[in-house]
C-alpha positions as CSV (number, residue, x, y, z in Angstrom):
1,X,34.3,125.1,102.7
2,X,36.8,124.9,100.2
3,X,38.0,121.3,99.6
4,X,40.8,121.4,97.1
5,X,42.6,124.7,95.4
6,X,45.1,124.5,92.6
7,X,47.9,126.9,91.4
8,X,49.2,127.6,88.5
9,X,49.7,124.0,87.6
10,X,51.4,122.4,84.6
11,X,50.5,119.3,83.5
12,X,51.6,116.8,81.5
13,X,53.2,113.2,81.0
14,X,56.7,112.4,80.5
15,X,57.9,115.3,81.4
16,X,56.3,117.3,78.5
17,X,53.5,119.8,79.1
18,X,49.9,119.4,77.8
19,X,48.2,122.5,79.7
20,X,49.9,125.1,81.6
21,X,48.5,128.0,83.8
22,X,45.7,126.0,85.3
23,X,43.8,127.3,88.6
24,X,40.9,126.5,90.1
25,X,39.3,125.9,93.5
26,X,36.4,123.4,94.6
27,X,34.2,124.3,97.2
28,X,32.0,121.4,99.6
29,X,28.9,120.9,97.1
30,X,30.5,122.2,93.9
31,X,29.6,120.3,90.9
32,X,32.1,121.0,88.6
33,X,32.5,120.1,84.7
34,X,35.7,119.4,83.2
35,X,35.5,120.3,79.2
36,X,38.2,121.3,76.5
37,X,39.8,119.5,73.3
38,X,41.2,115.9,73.0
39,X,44.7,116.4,74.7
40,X,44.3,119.5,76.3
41,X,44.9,117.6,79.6
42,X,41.3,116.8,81.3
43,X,42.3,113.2,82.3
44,X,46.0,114.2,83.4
45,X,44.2,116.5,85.6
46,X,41.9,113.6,87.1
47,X,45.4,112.6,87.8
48,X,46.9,115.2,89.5
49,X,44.3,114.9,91.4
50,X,44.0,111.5,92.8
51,X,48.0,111.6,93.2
52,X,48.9,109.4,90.4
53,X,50.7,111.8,88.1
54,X,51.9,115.3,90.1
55,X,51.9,118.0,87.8
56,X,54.9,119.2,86.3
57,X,54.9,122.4,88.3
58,X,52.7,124.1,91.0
59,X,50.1,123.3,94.1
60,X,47.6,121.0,94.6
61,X,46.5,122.0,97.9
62,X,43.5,120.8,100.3
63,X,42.9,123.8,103.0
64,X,40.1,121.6,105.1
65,X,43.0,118.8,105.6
66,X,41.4,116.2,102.8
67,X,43.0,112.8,102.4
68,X,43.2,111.4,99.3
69,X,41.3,108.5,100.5
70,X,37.9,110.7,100.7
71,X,38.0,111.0,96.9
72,X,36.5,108.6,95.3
73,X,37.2,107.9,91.7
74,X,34.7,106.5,88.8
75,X,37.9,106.0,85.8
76,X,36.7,105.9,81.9
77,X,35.0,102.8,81.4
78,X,37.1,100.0,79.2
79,X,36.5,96.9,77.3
80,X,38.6,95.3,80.2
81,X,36.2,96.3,83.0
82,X,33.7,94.0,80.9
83,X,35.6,90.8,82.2
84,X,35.5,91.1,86.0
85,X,34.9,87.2,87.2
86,X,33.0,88.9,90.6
87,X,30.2,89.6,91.6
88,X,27.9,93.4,91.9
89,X,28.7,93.0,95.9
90,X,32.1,91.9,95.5
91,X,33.3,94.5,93.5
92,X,31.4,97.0,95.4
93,X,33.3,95.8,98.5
94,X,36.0,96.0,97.2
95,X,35.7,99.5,97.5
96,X,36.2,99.2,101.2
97,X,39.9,97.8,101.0
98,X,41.4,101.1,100.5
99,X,40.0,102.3,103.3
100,X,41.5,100.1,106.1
101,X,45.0,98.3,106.6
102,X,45.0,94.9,105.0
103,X,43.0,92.4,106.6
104,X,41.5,89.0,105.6
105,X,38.0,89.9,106.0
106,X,35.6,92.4,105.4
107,X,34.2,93.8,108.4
108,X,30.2,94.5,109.6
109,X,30.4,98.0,108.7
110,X,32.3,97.8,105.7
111,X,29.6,95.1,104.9
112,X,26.7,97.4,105.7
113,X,28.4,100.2,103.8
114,X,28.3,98.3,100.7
115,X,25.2,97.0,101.1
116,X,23.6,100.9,101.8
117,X,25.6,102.0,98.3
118,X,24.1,99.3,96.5
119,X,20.2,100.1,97.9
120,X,21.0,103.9,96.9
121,X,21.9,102.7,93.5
122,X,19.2,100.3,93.2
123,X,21.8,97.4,92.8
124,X,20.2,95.7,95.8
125,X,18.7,92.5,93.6
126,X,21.8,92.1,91.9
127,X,24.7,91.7,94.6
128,X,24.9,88.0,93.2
129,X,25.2,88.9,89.9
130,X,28.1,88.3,87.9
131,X,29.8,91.6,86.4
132,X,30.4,90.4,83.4
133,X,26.4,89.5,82.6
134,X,25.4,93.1,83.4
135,X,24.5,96.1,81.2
136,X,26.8,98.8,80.6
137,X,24.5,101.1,82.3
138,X,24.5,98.2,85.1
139,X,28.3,98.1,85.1
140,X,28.8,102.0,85.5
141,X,26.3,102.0,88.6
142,X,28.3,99.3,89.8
143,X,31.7,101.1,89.7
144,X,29.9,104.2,91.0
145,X,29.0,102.5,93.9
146,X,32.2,100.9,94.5
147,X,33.9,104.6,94.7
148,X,31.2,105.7,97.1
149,X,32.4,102.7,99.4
150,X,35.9,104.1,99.0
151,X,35.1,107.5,99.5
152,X,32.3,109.8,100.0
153,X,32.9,113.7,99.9
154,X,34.6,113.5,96.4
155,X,33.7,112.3,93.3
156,X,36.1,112.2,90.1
157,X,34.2,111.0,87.1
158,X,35.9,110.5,84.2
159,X,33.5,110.4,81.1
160,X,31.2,108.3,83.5
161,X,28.5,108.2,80.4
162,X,30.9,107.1,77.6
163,X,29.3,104.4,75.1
164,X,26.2,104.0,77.0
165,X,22.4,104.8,75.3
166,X,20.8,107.8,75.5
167,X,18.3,106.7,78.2
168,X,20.9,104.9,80.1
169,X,23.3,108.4,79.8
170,X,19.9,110.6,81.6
171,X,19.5,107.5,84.1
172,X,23.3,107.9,85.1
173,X,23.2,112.3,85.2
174,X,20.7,111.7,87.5
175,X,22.3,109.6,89.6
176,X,25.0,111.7,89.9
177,X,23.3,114.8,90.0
178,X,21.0,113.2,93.3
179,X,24.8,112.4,94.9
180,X,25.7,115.9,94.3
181,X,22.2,117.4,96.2
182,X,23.2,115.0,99.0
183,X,26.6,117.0,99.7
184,X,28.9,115.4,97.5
185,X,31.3,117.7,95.4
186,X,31.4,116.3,91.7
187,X,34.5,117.0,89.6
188,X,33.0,115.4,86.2
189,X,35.6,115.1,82.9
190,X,32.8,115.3,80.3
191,X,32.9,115.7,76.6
192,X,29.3,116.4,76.8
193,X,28.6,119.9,76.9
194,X,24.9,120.1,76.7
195,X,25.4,117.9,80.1
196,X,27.9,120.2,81.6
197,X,25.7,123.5,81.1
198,X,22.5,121.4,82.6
199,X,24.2,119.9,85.7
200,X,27.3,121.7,86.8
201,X,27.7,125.1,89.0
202,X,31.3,125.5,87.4
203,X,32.9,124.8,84.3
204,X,36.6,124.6,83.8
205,X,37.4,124.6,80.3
206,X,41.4,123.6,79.3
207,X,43.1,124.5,76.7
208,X,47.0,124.6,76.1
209,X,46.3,127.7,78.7
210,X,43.1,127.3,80.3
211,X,40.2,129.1,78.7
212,X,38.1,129.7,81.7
213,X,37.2,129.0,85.1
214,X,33.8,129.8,87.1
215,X,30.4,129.6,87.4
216,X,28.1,128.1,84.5
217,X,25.9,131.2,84.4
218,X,29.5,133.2,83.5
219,X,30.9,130.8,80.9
220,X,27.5,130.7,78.9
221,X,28.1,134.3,77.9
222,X,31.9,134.6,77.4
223,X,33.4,133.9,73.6
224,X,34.4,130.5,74.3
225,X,31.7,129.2,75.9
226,X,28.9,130.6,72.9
227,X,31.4,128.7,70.6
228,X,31.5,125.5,72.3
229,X,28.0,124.7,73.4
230,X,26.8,125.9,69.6
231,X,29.4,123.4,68.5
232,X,26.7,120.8,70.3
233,X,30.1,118.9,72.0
234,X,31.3,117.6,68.4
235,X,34.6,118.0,69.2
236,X,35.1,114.1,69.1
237,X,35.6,111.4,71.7
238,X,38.7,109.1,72.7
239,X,41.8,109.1,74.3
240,X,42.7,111.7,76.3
241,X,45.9,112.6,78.6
């Protein structure tokens, strides 16, 4: 079933365009791997998608009637998110508030929902944990579980493994690539490209104009892709729009 199709979409901030031409679709299951140059528009597409910044021009269109609220969204992780005064089960419930008009209290099966997202990350022993005394690998399975309370047939991850150690980065691609075998469609922005051609199906690489779309089996022997992966991902990390 296909869960979200795009069109010829510009995007871009302020009315000026980063990435023009763009189409893609995402099929239930997909697991798909968002890669390209600083500034060619990967997190302005996270975006577009969520609803937060329309593109400039063309469709964002979701044929199987898809709310916004059944995507849930992991954003790049900040010095910021350090400083949460909560607690793991807090801010996983927190999740829930989305979901539901405003009320003062959280309900039994928002409750149990939390508490089932936390067992399936293993965050079961910390719910009383303060945030702030956690790892950042600790911190990142928190957040993840807080989107899957929000929303559970869409993931957007943006640079979910940014600043964390090499054993904590497998720990988390395996996390997400268990999610993914479950039934959840993944729509990962990754500047790790040895990551993308291990765990996606489809890779959408953006350029100024979009330098591919499709399968991982495809982009591994066009031009582009040969380049990119022998590059090893070095094309830098930080800011992106």
């Amino acid at each position: 079933m296909t869960q979200i199709v795009c069109d010829n979409l510009t995007l871009g901030y302020d009315g000026r365009a980063v990435s023009e031409e763009v189409s893609f679709k995402v099929d239930k299951g997909d697991y798909l791997c968002i890669v390209g140059e600083n500034g060619a528009g990967k997190s302005t597409l996270i975006k577009a998608l969520l609803g937060l910044n329309p593109p400039l021009a063309g469709t964002i269109e979701r044929p199987g009637g898809l709310k916004a609220a059944a995507i849930g969204y992991l954003p790049q992780h900040t010095e910021v998110q350090k400083d949460f005064p909560a607690t793991v089960k807090e801010i996983v419930l927190s999740g829930c508030l989305g979901k539901e008009a405003f009320q003062p209290f959280y309900t039994r099966e928002q409750k149990q929902r939390a508490a089932f997202q936390m067992e399936r990350l293993g965050l079961t022993g910390m719910a009383k944990r303060c945030y702030r005394e956690l790892s950042g690998g600790q911190r990142q399975r928190v957040l993840l579980a807080r989107a899957l309370c929000a929303a559970e047939e869409i993931l957007l991850l943006d640079e979910p493994v940014a600043g964390l150690d090499p054993m904590v980065t497998k720990e988390m691609y395996d996390i997400i690539e268990s999610l993914n075998k479950e039934g959840i469609t993944i729509i990962m922005v990754s500047h790790d490209i040895a990551a993308a051609v291990r765990y996606a199906t489809h890779i959408l690489h953006l350029s100024k104009k979009p330098l591919f779309f499709g399968p991982k089996q495809d982009y591994m022997i066009t031009d582009i892709g040969r380049r990119f992966t022998s590059a090893e991902g070095g094309n830098g990390h930080g800011s992106d729009h």
